[in-house]
DSSP file (Angstrom, degrees, kcal/mol; ACC not computed):
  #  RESIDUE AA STRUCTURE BP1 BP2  ACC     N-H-->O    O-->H-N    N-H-->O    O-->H-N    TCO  KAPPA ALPHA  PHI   PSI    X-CA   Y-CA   Z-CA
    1    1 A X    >>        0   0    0      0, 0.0     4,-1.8     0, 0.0     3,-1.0   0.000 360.0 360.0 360.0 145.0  135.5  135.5   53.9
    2    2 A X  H >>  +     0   0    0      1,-0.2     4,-1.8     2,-0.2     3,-1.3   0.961 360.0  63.6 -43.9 -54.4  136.1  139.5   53.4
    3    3 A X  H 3> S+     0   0    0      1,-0.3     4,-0.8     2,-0.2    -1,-0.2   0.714 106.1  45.0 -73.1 -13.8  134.2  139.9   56.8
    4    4 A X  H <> S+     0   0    0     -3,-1.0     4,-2.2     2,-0.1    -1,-0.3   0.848 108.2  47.8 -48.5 -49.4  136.8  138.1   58.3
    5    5 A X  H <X S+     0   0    0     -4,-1.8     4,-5.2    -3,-1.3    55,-0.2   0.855 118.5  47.6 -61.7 -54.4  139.4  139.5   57.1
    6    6 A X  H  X S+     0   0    0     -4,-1.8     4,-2.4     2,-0.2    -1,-0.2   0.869 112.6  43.4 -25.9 -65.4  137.8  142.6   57.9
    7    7 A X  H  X S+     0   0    0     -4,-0.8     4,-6.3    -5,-0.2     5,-0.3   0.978 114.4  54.6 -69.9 -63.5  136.8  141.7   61.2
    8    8 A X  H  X S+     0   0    0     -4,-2.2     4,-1.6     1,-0.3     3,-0.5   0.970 106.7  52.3 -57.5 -63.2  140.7  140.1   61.7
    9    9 A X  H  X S+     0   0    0     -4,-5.2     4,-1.4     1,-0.3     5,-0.3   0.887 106.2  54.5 -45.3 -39.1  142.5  143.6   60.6
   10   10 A X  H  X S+     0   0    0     -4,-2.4     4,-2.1     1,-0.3     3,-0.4   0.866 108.8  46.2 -79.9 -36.9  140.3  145.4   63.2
   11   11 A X  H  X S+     0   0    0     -4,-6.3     4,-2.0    -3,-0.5     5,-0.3   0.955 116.0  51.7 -47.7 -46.3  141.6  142.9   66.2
   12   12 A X  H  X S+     0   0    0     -4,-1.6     4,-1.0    -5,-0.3    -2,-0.3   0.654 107.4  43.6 -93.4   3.4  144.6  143.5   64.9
   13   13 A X  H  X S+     0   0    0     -4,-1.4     4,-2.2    -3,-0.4    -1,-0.3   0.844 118.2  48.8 -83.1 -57.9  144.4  147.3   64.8
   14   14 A X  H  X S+     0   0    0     -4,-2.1     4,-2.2    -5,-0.3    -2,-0.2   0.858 110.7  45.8 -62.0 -30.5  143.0  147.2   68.3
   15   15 A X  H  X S+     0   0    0     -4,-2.0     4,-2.3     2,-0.2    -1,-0.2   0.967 107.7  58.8 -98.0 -48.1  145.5  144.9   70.0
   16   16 A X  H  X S+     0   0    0     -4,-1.0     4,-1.8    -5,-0.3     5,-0.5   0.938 111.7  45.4 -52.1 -69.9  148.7  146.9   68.2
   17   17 A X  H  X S+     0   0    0     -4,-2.2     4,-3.5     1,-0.3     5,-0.3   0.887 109.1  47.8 -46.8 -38.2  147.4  150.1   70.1
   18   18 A X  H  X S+     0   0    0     -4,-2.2     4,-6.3    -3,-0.2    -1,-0.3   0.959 117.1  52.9 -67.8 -37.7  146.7  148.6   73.4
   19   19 A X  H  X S+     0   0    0     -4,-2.3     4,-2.2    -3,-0.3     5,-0.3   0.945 111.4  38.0 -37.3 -75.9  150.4  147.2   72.6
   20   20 A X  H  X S+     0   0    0     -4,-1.8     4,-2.5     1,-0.2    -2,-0.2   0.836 123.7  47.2 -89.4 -44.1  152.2  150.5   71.8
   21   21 A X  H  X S+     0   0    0     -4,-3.5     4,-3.1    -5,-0.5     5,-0.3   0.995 113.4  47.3 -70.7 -50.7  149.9  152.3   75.0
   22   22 A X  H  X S+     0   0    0     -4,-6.3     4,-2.2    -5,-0.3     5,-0.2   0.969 113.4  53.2 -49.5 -47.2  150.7  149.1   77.5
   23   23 A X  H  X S+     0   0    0     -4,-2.2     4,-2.1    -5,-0.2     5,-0.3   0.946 112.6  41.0 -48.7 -49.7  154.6  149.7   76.4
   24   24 A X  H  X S+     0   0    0     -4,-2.5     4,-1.3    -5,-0.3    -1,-0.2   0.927 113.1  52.3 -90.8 -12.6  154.6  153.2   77.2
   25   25 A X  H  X S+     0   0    0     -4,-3.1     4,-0.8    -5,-0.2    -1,-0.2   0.727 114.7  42.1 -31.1 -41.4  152.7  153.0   80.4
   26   26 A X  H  X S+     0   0    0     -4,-2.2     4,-0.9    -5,-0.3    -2,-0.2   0.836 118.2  47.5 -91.6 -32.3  155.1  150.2   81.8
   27   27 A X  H  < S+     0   0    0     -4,-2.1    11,-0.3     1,-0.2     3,-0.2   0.847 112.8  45.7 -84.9 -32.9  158.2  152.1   80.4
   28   28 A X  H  < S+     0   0    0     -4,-1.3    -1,-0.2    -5,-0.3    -2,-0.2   0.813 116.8  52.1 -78.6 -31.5  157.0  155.7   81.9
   29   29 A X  H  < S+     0   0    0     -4,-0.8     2,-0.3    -3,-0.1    -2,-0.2   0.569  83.6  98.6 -69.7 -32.1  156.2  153.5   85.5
   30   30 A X  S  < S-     0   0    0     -4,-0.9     0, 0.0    -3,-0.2     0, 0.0  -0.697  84.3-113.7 -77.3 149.6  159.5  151.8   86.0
   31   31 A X  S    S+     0   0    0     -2,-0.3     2,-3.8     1,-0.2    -1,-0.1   0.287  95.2  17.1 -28.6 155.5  161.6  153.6   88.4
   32   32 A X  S    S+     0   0    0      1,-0.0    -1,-0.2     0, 0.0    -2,-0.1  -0.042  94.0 127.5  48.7 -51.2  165.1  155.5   87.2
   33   33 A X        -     0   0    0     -2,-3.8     2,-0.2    -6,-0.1    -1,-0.0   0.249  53.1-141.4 -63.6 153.0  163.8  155.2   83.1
   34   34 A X     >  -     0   0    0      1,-0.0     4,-1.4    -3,-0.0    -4,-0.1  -0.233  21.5-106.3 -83.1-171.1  163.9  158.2   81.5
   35   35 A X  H  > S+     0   0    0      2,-0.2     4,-1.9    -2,-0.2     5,-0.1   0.438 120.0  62.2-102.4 -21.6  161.3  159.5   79.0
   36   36 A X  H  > S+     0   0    0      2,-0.2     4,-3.0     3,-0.2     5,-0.3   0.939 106.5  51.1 -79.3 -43.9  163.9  158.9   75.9
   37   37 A X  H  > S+     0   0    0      1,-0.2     4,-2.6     2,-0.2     5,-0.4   0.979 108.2  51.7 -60.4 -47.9  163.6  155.2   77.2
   38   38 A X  H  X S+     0   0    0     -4,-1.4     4,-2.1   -11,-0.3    -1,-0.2   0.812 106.1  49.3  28.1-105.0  160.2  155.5   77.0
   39   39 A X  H  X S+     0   0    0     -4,-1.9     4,-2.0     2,-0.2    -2,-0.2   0.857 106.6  55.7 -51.8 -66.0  160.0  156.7   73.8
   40   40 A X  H  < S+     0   0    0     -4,-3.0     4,-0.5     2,-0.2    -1,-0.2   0.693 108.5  50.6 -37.3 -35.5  162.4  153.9   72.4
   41   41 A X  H  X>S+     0   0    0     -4,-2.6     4,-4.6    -5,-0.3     5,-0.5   0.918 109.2  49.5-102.1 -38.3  160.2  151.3   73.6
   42   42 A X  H  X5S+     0   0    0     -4,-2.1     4,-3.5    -5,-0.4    -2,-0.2   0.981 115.9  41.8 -40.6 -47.1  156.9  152.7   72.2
   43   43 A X  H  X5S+     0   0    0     -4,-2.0     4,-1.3     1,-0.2    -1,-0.3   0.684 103.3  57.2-100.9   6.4  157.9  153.1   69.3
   44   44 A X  H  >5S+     0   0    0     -4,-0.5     4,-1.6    -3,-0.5    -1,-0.2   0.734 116.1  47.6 -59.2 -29.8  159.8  149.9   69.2
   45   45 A X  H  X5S+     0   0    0     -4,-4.6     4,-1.4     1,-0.2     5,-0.3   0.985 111.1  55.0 -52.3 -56.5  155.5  148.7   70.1
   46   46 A X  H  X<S+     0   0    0     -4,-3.5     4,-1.3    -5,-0.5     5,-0.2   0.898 106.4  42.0 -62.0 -45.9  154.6  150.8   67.4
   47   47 A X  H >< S+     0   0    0     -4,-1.3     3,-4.4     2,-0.2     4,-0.4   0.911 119.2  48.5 -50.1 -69.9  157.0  149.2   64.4
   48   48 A X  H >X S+     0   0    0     -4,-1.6     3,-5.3     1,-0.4     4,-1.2   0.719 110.8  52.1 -44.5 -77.5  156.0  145.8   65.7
   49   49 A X  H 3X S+     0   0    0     -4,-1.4     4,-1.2     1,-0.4    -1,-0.4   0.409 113.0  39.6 -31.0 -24.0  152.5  146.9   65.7
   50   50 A X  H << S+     0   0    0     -3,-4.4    -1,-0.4    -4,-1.3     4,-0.3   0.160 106.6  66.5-106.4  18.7  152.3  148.2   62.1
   51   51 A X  H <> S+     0   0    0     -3,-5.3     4,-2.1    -4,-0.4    -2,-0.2   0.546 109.7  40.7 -90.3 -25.8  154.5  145.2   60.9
   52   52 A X  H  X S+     0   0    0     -4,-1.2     4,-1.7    -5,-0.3    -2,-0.2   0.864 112.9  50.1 -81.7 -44.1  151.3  143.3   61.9
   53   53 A X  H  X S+     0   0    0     -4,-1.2     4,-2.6    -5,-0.2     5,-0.2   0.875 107.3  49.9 -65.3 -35.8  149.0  145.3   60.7
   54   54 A X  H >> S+     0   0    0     -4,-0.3     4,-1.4     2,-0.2     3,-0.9   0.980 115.8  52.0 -57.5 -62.2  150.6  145.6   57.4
   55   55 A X  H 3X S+     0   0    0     -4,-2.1     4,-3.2     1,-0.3    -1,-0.2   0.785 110.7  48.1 -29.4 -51.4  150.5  141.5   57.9
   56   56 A X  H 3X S+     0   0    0     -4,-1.7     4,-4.1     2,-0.2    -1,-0.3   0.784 108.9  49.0 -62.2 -41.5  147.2  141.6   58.6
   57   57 A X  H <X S+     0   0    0     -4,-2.6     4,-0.9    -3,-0.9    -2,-0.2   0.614 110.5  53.1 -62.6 -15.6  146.1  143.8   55.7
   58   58 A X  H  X S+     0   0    0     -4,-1.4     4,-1.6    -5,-0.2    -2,-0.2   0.859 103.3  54.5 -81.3 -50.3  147.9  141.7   53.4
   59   59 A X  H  X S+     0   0    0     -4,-3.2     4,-1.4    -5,-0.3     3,-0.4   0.997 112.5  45.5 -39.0 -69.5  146.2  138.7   54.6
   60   60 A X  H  X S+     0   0    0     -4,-4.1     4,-2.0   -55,-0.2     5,-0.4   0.939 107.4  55.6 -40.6 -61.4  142.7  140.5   53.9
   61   61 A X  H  X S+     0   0    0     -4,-0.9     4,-1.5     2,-0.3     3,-0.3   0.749 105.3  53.5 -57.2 -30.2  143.9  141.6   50.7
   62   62 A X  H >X S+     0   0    0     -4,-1.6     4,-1.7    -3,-0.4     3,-1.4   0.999 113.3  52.2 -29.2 -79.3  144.7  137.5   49.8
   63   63 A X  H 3X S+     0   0    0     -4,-1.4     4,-0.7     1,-0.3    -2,-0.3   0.448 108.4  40.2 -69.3   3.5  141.4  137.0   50.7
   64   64 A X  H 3X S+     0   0    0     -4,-2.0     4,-2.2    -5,-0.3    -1,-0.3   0.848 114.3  50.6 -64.1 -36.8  139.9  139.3   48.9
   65   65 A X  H <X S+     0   0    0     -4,-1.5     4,-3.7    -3,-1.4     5,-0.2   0.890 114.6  53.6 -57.0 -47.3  142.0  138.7   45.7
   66   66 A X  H  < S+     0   0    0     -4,-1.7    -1,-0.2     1,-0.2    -3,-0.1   0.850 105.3  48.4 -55.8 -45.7  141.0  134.9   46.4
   67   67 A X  H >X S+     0   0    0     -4,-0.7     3,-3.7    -5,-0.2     4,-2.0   0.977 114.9  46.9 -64.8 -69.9  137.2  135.5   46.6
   68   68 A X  H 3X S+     0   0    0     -4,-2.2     4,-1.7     1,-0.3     5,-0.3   0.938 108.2  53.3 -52.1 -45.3  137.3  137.5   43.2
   69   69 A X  H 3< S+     0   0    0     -4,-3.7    -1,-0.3     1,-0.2    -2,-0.2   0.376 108.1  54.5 -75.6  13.6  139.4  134.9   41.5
   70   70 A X  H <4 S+     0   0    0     -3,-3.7     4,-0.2    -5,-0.2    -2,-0.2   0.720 109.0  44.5 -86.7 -45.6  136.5  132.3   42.8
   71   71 A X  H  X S+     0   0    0     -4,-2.0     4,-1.3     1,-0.2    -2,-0.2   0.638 113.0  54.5 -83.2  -8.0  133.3  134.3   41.1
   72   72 A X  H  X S+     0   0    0     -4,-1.7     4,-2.4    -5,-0.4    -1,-0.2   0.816 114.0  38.9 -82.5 -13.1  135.5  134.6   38.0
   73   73 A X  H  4 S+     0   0    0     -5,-0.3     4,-0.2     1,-0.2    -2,-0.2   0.497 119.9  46.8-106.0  -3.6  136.0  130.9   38.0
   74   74 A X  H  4 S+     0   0    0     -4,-0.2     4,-0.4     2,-0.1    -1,-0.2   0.548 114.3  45.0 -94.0 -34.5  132.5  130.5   39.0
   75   75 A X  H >X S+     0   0    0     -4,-1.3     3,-2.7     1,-0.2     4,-0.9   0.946 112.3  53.4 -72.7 -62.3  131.0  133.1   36.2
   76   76 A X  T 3< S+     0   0    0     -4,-2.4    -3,-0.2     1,-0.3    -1,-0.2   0.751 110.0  54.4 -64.4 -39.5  133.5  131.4   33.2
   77   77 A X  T 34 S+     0   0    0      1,-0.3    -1,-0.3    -4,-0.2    -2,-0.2   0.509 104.6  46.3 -78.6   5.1  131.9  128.1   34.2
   78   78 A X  T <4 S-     0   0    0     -3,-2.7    -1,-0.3    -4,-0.4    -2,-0.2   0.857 117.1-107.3 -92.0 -48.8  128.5  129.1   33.9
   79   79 A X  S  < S+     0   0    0     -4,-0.9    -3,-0.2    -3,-0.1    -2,-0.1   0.578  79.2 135.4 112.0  71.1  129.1  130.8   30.3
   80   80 A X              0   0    0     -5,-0.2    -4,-0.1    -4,-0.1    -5,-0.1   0.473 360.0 360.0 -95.4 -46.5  128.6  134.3   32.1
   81   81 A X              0   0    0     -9,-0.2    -5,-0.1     0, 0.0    -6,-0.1   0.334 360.0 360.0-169.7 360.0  132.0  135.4   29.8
């Protein structure tokens, strides 16, 4: 259903940040790293993390497309047009 879909981008929204924050917590905490390492590995969290949300938004967006191409195939079979 869209409120799934919904529902599913917004886990996946939530859990990509706590990803990209836990990564630069643990990278700023180890001993000897610098801050450029750091940096590399946050924003290696962060690509992953928008490669998953983009996943995830595409998934909604199937189901949404899916759901509309159901009431059209529900209206034509009524006679609605």
């Amino acid at each position: 259903s869209i409120d799934q879909a919904i529902e599913d981008t917004k886990e996946t929204l939530s859990e990509a940040v706590d990803e990209v924050s836990s990564a630069f917590d643990s990278a700023i905490e180890e001993t000897g790293e610098t801050l450029d390492d750091a940096s590399e590995e946050a924003s290696e969290a962060m690509d992953n993390a928008m490669d998953e949300l983009g996943d995830a938004v595409e998934d909604a967006g199937d189901v949404v497309e899916d759901a509309g191409d159901d009431i059209e195939e529900e209206a034509q079979s009524s006679g609605g047009y």
